[in-house]
C-alpha positions in Angstrom: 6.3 -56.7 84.2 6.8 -56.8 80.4 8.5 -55.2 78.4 7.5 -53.7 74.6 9.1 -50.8 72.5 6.8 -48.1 70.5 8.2 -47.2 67.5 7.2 -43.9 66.5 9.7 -43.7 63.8 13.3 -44.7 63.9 15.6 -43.6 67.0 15.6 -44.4 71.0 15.7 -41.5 73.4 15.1 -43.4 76.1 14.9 -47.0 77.5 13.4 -48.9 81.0 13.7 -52.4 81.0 13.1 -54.7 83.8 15.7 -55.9 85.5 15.4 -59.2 87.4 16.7 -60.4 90.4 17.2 -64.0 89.1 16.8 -64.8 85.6 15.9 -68.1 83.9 17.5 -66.5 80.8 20.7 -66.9 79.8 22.8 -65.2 77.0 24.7 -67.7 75.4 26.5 -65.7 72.9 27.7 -62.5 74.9 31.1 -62.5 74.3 32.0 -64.7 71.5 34.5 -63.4 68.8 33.9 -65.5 66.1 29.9 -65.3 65.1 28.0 -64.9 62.1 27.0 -61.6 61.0 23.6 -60.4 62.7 20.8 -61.5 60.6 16.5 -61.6 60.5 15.2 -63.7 58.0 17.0 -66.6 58.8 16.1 -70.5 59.8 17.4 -71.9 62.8 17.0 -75.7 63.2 18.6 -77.4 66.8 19.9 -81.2 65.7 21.5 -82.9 68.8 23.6 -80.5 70.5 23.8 -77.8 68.3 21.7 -74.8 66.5 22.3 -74.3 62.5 21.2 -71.7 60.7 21.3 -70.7 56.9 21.1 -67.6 55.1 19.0 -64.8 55.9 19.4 -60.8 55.6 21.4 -58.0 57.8 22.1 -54.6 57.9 24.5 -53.8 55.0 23.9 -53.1 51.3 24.0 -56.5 49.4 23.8 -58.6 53.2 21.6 -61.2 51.9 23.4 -64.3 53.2 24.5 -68.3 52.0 26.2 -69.3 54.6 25.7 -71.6 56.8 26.8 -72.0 61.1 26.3 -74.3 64.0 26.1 -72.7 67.5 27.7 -75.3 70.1 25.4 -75.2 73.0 27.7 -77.6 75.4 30.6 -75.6 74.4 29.0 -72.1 73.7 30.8 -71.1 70.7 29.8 -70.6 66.7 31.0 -72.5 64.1 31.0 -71.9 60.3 29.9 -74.7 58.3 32.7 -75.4 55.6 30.4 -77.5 53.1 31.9 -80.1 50.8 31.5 -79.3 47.0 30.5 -75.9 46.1 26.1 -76.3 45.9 24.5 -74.6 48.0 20.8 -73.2 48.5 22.6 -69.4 47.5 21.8 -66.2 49.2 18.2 -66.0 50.6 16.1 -65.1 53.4 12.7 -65.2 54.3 12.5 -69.1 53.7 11.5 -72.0 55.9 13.6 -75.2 57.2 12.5 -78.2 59.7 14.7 -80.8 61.0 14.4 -84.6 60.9 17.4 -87.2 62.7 20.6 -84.8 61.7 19.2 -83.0 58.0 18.2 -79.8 58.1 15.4 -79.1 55.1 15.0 -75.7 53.8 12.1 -74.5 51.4 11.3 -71.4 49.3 12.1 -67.9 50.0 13.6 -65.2 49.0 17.0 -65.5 46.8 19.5 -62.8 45.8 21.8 -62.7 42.7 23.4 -59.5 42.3 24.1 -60.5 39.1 20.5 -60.5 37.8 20.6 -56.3 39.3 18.8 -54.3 36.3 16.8 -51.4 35.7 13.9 -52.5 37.0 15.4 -55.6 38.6 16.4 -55.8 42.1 18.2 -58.9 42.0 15.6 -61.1 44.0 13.2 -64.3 43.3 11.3 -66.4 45.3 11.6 -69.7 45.4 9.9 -73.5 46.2 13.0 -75.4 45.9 13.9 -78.1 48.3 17.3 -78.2 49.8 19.1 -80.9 52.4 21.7 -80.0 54.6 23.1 -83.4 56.0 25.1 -82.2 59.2 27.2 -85.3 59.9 28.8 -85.0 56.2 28.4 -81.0 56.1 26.6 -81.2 52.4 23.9 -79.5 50.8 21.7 -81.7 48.4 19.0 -80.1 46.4 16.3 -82.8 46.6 13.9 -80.9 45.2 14.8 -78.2 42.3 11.1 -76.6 41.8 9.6 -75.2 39.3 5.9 -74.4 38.4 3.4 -74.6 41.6 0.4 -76.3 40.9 -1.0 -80.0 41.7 2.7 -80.8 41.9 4.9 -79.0 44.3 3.5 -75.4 46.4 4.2 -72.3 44.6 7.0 -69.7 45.2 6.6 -68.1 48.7 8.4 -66.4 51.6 7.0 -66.0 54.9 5.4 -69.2 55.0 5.9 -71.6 58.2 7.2 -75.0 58.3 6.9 -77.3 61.1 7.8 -81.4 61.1 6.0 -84.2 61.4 7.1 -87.7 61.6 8.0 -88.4 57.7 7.1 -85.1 56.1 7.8 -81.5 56.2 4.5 -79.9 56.4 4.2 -75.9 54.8 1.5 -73.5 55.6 0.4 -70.3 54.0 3.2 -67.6 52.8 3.0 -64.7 50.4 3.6 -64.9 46.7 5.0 -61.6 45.5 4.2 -61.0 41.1 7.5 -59.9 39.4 5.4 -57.7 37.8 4.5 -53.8 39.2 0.6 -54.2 38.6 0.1 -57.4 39.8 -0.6 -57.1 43.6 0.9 -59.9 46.3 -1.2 -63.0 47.0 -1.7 -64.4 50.8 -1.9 -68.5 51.2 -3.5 -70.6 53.2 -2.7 -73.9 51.8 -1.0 -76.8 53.4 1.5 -79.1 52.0 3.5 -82.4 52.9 7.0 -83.0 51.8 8.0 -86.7 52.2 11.4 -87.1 53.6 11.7 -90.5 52.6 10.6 -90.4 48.7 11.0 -86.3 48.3 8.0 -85.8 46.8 5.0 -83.0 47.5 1.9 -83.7 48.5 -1.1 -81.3 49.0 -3.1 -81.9 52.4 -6.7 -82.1 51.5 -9.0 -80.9 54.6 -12.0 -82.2 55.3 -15.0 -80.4 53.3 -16.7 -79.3 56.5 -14.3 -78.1 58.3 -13.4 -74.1 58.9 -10.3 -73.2 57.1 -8.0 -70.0 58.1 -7.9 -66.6 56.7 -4.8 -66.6 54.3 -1.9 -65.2 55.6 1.9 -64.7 55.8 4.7 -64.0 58.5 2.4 -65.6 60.9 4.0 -68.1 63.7 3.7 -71.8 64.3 4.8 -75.1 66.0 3.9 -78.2 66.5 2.4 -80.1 70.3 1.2 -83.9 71.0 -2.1 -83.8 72.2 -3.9 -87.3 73.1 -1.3 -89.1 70.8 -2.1 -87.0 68.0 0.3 -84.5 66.5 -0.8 -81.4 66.0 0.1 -78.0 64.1 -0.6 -75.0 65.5 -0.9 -71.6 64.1 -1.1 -67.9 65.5 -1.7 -64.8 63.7 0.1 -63.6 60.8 -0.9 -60.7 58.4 -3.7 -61.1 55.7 -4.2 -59.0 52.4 -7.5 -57.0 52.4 -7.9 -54.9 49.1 -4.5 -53.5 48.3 -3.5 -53.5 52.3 -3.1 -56.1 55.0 -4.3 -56.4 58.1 -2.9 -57.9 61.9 -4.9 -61.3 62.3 -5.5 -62.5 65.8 -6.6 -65.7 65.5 -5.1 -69.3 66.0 -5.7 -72.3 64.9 -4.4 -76.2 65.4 -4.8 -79.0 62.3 -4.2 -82.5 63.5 -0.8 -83.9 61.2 -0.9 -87.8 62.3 -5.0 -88.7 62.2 -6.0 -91.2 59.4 -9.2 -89.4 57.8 -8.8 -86.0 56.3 -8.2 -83.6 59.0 -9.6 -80.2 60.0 -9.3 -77.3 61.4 -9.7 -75.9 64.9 -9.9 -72.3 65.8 -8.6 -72.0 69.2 -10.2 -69.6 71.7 -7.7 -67.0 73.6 -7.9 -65.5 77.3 -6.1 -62.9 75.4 -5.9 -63.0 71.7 -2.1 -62.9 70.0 -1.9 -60.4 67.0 2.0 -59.9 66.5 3.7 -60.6 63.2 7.0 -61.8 62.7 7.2 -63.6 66.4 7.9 -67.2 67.2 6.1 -70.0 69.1 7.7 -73.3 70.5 6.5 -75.8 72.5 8.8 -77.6 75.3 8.4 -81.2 76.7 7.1 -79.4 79.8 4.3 -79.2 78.1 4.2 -75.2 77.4 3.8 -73.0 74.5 6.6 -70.7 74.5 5.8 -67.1 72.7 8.5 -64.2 72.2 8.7 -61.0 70.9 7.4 -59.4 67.6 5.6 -57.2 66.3 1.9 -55.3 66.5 0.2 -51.4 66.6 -0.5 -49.6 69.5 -3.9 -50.2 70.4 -4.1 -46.6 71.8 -2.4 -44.8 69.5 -3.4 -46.6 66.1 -0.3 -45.8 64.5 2.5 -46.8 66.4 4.3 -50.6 66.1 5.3 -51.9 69.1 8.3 -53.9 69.0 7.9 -56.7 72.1 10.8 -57.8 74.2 8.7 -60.6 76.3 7.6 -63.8 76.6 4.4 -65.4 76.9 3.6 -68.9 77.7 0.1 -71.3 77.9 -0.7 -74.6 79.1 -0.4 -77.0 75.7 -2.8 -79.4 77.3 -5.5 -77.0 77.5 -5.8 -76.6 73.7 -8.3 -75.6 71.9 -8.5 -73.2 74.9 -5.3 -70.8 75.0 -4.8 -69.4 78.4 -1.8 -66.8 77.7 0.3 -65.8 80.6 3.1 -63.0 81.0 6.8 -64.2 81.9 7.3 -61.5 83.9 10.0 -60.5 86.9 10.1 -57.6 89.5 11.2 -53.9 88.8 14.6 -54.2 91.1 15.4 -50.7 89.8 15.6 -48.5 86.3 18.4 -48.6 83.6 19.1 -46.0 81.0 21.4 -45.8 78.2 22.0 -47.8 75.7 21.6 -51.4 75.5 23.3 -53.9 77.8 22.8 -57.1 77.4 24.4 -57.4 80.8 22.1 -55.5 82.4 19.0 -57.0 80.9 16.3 -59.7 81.7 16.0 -61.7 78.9 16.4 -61.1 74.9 15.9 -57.3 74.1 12.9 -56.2 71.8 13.2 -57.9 68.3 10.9 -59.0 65.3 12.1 -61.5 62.5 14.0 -63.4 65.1 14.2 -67.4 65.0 13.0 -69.8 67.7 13.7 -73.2 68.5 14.1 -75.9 71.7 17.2 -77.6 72.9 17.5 -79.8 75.9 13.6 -78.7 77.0 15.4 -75.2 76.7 13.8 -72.3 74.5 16.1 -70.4 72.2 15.7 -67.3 70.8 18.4 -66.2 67.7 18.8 -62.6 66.0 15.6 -60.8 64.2 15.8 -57.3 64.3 14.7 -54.4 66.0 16.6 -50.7 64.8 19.4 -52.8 63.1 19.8 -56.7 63.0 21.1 -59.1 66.1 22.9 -61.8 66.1 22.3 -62.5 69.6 21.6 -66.2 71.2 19.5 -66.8 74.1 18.3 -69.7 76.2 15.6 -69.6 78.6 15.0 -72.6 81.4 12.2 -74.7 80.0 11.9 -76.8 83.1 11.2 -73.0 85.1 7.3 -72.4 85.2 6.1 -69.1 83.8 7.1 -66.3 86.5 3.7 -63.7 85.6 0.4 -63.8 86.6 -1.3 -67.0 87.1 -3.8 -68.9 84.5 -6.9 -67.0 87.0 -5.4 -63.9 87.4 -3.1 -63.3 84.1 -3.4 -59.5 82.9 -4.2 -58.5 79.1 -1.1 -58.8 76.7 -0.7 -55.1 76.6 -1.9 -54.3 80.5 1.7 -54.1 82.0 4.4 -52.8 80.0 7.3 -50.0 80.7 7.1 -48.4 77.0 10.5 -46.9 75.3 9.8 -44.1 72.7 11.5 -43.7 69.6 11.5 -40.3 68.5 14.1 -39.6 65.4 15.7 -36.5 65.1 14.5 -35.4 61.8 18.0 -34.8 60.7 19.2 -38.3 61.2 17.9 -39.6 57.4 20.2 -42.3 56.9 19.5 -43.8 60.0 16.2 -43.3 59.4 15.7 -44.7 55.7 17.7 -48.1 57.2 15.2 -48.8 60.6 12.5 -47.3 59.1 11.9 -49.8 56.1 12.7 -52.6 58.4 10.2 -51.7 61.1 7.4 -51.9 58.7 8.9 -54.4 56.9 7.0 -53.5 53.0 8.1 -56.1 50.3 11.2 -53.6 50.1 12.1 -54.2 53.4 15.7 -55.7 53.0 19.0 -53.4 52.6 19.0 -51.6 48.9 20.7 -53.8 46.5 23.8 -51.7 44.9 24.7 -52.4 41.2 27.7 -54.3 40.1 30.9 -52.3 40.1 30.9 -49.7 37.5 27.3 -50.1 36.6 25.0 -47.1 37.8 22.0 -48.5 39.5 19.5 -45.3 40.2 18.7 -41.5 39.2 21.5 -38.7 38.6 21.2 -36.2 41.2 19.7 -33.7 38.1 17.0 -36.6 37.6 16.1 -36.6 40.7 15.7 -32.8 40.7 13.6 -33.1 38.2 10.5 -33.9 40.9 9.2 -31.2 42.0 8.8 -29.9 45.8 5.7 -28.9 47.1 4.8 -27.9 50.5 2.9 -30.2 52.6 -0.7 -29.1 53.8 -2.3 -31.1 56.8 -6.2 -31.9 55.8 -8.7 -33.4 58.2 -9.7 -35.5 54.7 -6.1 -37.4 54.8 -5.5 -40.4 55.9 -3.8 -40.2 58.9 -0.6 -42.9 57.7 -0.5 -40.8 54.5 1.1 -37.7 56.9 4.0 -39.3 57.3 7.5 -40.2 55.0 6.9 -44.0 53.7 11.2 -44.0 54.0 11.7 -42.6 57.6 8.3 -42.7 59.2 8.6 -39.3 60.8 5.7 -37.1 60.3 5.7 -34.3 57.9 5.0 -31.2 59.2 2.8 -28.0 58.2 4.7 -26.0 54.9 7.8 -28.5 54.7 8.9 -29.2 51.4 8.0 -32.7 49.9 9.3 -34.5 47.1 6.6 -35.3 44.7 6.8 -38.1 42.0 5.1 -38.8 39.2 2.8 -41.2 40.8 1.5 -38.8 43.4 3.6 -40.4 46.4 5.6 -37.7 48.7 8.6 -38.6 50.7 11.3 -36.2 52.4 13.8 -34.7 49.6 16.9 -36.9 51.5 14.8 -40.2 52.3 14.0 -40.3 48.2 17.0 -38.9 47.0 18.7 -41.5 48.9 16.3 -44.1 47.1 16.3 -43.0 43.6 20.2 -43.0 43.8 19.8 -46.9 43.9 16.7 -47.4 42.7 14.7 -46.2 39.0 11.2 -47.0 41.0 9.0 -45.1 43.4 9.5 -47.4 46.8 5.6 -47.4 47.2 4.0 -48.3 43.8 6.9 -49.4 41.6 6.3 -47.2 38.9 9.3 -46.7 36.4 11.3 -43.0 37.0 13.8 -43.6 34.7 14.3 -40.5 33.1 12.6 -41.5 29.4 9.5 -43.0 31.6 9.4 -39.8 34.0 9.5 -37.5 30.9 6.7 -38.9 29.3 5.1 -38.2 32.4 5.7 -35.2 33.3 2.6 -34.1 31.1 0.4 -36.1 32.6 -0.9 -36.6 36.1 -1.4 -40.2 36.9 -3.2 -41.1 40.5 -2.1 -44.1 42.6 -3.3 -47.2 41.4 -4.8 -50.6 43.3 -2.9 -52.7 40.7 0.7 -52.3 42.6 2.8 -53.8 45.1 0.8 -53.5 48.4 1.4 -49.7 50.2 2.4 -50.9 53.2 4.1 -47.6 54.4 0.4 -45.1 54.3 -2.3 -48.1 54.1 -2.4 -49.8 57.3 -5.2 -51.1 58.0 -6.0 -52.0 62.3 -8.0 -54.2 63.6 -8.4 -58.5 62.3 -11.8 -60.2 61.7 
């Protein structure tokens, strides 16, 4: 039986995973002292006998990360790089890495420099730099600085994939995010080679008549050998329609090793995958290995659904993709909080990091209400305990469901794990100023917007009823606070924003008090030239 979590908003009244009886999974990391600091965001490369990771964001204000660690499988324990020299790829998440003999590559991103905090700065860029961690000497190389995407090198991206093939890192799709308010996000579906050997770029041309996939970002992929041929192979993601994006559920495989220009294949599904921020590997056994992340109720239509299971198909049997459920018996029900102890498997997570060691999958940190820092292994060599290939269930046919119902009250809470779960372009933890430097609005500027009582309408959108901070509804008569721009959000979520912020979280418009004055004769609509509304504008439903 699998395992899923609704979010409704923010907070966990109530949980019932499965417990099994005997569990290919094992927690590697349970009660280690030293560890990094729980993370999503991440890359997490295994070379030899050990897992590395780099950067990546947590909980905390300012927790964007450039640091670098090396879990010792044989030994079970985390180590913390200690680099030579002093270069480094800096604080960044959302980027990419592959491995190839013992260097780890990372590419693009998101970096942080709380230096470059301003008015209408948050301190964040994204990248296409190239960057070479050689393990054996613990050094960082740049080997690639970047610069202006074109014919040359990919542009700045985060949420792209990267998988390896035998002399190239090979990058696929990713979003491009405009440092300016009233340019909106652009999806990618371009794919590029980086040449270990010579460190140069090279842009895959596909073959003219072949399909090509629907641009997207924070999709999942890996790489399988089918018929001696390498091949890349690519599951859903989320694509920008208009000024929203949609959940894709498609897949698709490009050959990475033929010698003519190679094309596309859209796999066909027993059960289409349309989760977000998830993870595929594939094991010598000759499985694809799926776990976690994140999709909408189909029932519903406006809850996510965190995941806390794994899914596995049959490699050989590609283009066909016969999905089936890693599941174990109920032995009996568990509430409280979360034991790892007590629990089958990772808990429910999006963001998180996969990879293979010794045929073994691993699964590392993501998020799901705050960031882990968990490892997990399961038994590669252990066939898939669910339903078989001719009588596997639908992806969302068996599940034990744990609500998440908020109490209103709880706003910090809230503002943290409610950003995260939908994850907008804001999603990471609010930036704070440099000592001594005030970031956001006074408390009187902020008062300045005034409250207005919400009225339900059968003519609003549904996703507009609710606070874009803390995803709890708003109810009939409760006072809103309204901003210049039209967007409402509970008087503590925004408070607690503008106090760090001099921007409406949704559109980006300037509230700094010389801006918000001028405006305050004037009534200005939301426009479609602004950072993508994730929080009210979601749409269901892919191709």
């Amino acid at each position: 039986m699998r395992r899923r979590v609704v979010l409704c908003a923010c907070g966990m009244i109530g949980i019932a995973p499965t417990i099994a009886v005997s569990s290919p999974w094992t927690h590697a990391s349970a009660r280690l002292v030293q560890q990094p600091m729980a993370r999503e965001g991440t890359v997490l490369e295994v070379i030899g006998d050990a897992a590395y990771i780099y950067g990546g964001a947590g909980d905390s204000s300012d927790a964007v990360f450039n640091d670098a660690w090396k879990f010792d499988f044989l030994g079970q324990r985390w180590l913390q790089v200690a680099t030579a020299g002093e270069a480094n790829p800096g604080a960044r998440f959302d980027h990419v890495s592959t491995a190839h003999g013992t260097d780890m590559y990372i590419f693009g991103g998101t970096s942080f420099d709380p230096k470059a905090i301003a008015a209408n700065n948050d301190g964040t860029t994204q990248t296409n730099d190239v960057w070479k961690l050689d393990t054996m000497q613990s050094m960082w190389t740049v080997v690639d600085g970047g610069g202006h995407g074109g014919s040359f090198r990919p542009a700045a991206r985060s949420q792209a994939t990267a998988v390896s093939a035998p002399q190239a890192m090979v990058v696929f799709g990713g979003v491009v995010i405009p440092n300016v308010f009233y340019l909106s996000p652009v999806d990618l579906n371009d794919v590029w080679k980086f040449e270990y050997q010579s460190h140069s770029w090279h842009s895959v041309v596909i073959a003219s008549n072949s399909s090509v996939p629907t641009t997207r970002f924070s999709h999942a992929a890996t790489t399988i050998q089918l018929n001696g041929d390498l091949y890349m192979v690519v599951f859903s993601g989320r694509h920008i329609f208009d000024t929203r994006w949609t959940i894709l559920n498609d897949a698709w495989m490009l050959p990475l090793t033929s010698g003519s220009l190679p094309s596309w294949t859209r796999l066909t599904a027993n059960h289409p995958f349309n989760r977000i921020l998830s993870g595929v590997v594939a094991t010598d056994s000759g499985y694809l290995w799926f776990f976690g992340g994140f999709a909408f109720d189909t029932t519903t239509q406006r809850e996510g659904v965190a995941f806390a299971d794994a899914l596995a198909a049959e490699g050989s049997l590609l283009p066909w993709v016969n999905m089936v459920e890693d599941s174990s018996p109920v032995q009996n029900e568990y509430a409280g909080p979360l034991n790892y102890d007590d629990m089958d498997g990772p808990s429910a997570r999006f963001g998180h990091r996969m990879s293979v060691w010794n045929g073994n999958v691993v699964v590392y940190g993501g998020r799901f209400v705050q960031c882990l820092g968990d490892v997990w292994l399961r038994n590669g060599s252990v066939s898939p305990r669910g339903a078989s290939p001719s009588t596997a269930t639908g992806p969302r046919s068996m599940h034990l469901t744990m609500p998440l119902n908020p109490p209103r009250g709880d706003q910090k809470h809230s503002t943290t794990t409610g950003a995260a779960i939908v994850w907008s372009w804001m999603q990471r933890p609010h930036h704070t100023a440099a000592a001594g430097r005030v970031q956001g609005l006074s408390a009187d500027d902020i008062a300045q917007f005034k409250v207005v009582p919400f009225t339900p309408s059968a003519t609003i959108d549904p996703t507009d009823e609710i606070c874009p901070i803390c995803l709890v509804e708003f109810v009939a008569e409760e006072g809103l606070r309204q901003l210049p721009c039209q967007h409402h959000f509970h008087p503590n979520c925004i408070g607690e924003w503008l106090q760090r912020n001099l921007t409406c979280p949704m559109c980006k418009r300037d509230l700094s008090p010389i801006h918000a004055a001028a405006a305050s004769t004037t009534s200005h609509a939301p426009t479609n030239g602004v950072v993508i509304p994730l929080f009210g504008s979601i749409i269901r439903g892919a191709e």
